[in-house]
N, C-alpha and C positions, 0 to 999 in steps of 0.2 A: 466535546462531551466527555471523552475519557480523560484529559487533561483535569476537569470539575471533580472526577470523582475520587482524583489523588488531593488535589489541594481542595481547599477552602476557598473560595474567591466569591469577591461581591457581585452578584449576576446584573451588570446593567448597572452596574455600582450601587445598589438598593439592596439588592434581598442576597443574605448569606447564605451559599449552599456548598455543597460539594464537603473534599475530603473524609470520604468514609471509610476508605483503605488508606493504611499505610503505603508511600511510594516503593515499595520493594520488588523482586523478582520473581516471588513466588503471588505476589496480588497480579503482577502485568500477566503473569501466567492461569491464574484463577481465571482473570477478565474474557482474558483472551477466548479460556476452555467456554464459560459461560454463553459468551457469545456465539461460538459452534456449538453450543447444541438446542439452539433456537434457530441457527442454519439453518444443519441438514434439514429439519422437518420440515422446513418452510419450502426447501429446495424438492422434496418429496413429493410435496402437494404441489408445486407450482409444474414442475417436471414435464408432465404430461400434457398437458395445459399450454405449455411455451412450445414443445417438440413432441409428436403423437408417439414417434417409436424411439423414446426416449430410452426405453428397459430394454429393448430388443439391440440396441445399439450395444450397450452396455454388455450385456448377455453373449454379444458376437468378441466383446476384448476377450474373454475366453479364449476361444478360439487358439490353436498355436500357429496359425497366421498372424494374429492382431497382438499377440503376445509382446511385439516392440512396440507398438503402437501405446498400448495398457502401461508399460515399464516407464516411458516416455510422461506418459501420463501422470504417472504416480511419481516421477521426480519433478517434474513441474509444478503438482499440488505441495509437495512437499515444500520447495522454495518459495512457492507463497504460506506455506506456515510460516516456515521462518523467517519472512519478511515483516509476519504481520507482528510474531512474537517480536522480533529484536525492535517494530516502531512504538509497539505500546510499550516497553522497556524503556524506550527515547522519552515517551510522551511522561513516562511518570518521575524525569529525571530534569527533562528540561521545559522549557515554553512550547504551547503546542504551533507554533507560527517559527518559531527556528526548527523546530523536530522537523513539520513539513516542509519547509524548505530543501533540508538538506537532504530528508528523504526523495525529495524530486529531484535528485541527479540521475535518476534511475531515466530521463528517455538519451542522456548524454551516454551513460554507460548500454542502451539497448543499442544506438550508433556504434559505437565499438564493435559490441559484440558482434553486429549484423553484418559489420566490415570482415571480421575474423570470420565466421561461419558460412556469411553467405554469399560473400568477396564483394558484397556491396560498398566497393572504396569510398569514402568521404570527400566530398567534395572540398576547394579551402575555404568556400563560405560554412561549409560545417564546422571545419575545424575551429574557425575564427568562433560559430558559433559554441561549442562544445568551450573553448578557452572558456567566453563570457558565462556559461552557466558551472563551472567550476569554480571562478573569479566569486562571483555572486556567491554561493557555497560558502565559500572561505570567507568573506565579510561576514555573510549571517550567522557565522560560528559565534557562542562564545570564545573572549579571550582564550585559551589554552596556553596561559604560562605556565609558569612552576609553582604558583599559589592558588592552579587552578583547581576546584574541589574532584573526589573522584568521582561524584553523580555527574559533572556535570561533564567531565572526559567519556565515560559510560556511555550517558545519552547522545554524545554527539557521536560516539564511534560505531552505535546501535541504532542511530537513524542513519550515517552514511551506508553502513553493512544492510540494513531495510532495503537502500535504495536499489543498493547491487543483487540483492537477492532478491527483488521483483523485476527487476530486467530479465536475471534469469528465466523468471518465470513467463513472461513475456515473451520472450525468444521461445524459449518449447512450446508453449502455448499456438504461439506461429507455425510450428512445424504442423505438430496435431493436431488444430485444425484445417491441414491437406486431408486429415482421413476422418475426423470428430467433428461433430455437430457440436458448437458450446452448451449448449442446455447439458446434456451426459458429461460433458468435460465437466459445467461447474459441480455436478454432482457427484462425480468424483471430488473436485477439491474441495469440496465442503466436509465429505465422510473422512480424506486426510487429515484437516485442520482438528473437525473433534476426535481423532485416534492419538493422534501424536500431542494435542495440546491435555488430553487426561492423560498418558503417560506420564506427558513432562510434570506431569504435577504428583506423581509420585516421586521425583527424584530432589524437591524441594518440601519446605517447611509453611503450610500454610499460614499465615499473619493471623486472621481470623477465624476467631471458633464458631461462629455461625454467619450466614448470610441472611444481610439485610434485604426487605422486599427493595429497597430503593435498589438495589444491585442488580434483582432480577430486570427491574421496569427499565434502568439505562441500555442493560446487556439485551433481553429485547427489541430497543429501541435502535439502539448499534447496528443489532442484527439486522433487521430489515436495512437501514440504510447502507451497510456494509453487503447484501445480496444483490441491492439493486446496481451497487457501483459496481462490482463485480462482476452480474451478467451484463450490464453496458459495457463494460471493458472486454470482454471477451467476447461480446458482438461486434464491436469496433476493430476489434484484431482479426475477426472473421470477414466482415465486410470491405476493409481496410479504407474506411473513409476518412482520407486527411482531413479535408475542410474540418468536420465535426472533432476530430481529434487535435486540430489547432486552437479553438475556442477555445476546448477544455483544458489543453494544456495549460496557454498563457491564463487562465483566471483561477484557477485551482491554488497554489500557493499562494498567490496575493490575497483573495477571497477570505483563504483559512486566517493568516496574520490578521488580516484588518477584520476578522466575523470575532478572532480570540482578542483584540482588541477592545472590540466593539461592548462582547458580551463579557468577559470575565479580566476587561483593563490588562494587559499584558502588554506592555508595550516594551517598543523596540529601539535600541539605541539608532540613532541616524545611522554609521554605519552597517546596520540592518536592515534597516527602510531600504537603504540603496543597492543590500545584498539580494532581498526580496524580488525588487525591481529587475536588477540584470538578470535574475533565474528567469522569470517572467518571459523578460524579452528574448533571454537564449531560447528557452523552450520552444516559445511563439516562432521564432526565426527557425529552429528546427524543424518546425511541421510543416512549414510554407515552404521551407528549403524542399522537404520531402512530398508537398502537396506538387510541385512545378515539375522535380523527376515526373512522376506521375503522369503529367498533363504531356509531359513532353513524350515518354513513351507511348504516348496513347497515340 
């Protein structure tokens, strides 16, 4: 969707839509703000609704007990800003099926981290796997010679940096929910994403002098699907169900290539096809790797 509303592309090869901003930094940034502030409100109202003492949790970060807990917190949301800024930056520079791709090295880089942090050493079926979804990675690149443009160096080095900086987010996210209920969590990260994302839009030059309704109706549209993957991601880090987190790993990048395929013709060189595929399968092999720990401590 946000790939459509940088370029122009035939929807379904039929009907011309899209490119209504310019692919620039300070549009990925507009986007971005837009969409948080059709968040939080959503996250407001729903709040109460998903978690009763939603306010009262929140109320207790206060507190100069919870005070690491809150700090914790707010570097967490923060990493998911900047994960989501530097993927819509990816998304408006290169194909949205290579962006996500290499965006998804982020659960190769969560194994690492969790090895460093939480001394959870890597098995060498991880490792083999972790090779194979960096291998994958590196095929779905664009070429990167020395004729290569600089949108397209940008975008790839802005969805690998996405990927690291939602692992991050990931990893803390892990911690604080030892003490956070994610309903409060995401409501903090939603009130960080619109703080920091209208800052950042002071420190740049807007493309357009006014907003189109088609902008609101996408960044709406965003929103909600962006809340719900959101509070499913932070449920699923709460309840830590591998099975369901294996599913969704392996179909996640393949789904988006062959959906941006499908709907707005983006295709991918064979060696992409085949970079897509190994991401796929390393991811898949990472979750079952970590689904079997699991079963085996049990």
């Amino acid at each position: 969707m946000l790939r459509i509303v940088f370029v122009n592309n035939l929807v379904f090869g039929v009907l011309p839509f899209g490119g209504f901003v310019a692919p620039s930094l300070a549009n990925s940034l507009l986007l971005l703000q837009l969409r948080a502030v059709f968040m939080l409100p959503l996250m407001v109202l729903l709040a109460p609704k998903l978690h009763a003492t939603t306010w009262m949790n929140l109320k207790q970060l206060l507190y100069p007990q919870k005070r690491p807990l809150l700090i914790k917190s707010f570097i967490s949301s923060f990493a998911l800003f900047l994960s989501l800024a530097l993927l819509f930056i990816a998304l408006a520079k290169i194909p949205a099926g290579v962006a996500t791709v290499l965006f998804f090295i982020h659960p190769a880089i969560t194994a690492i981290l969790a090895w460093r942090i939480f001394g959870d050493r890597p098995t060498w079926l991880r490792w083999v796997v972790l090779t194979i979804i960096f291998t994958g990675s590196f095929l779905v690149a664009p070429s990167l010679t020395t004729t290569a443009d600089s949108d397209t160096l940008i975008g790839v080095g802005a969805a690998l940096g996405a990927g690291v900086a939602y692992a991050i987010q990931g990893i803390l996210a892990q911690i604080c929910f030892r003490e956070i209920h994610p309903v409060p969590f995401t409501v903090i990260s939603c009130t960080v994403i619109l703080v920091f994302s209208s800052i950042s839009l002071l420190l740049v030059n807007i493309d357009v002098a006014d907003l189109q309704l088609i902008l609101w109706i996408v960044s709406l549209i965003a929103a909600l699907l962006t809340l719900t993957g959101q509070l499913l991601y932070n449920f699923g880090i709460h309840l830590a169900n591998a099975a369901i987190a294996s599913i969704v790993a392996i179909s996640n990048p393949t789904s988006t290539a062959i959906l941006a395929w499908v709907i707005i013709q983006e295709a991918l060189q064979g060696r992409q096809i085949l970079g897509v595929i190994l991401v796929a399968l390393g991811v898949g092999l990472l979750s079952q790797e970590k689904s079997h720990k699991t079963k085996d401590s049990n």
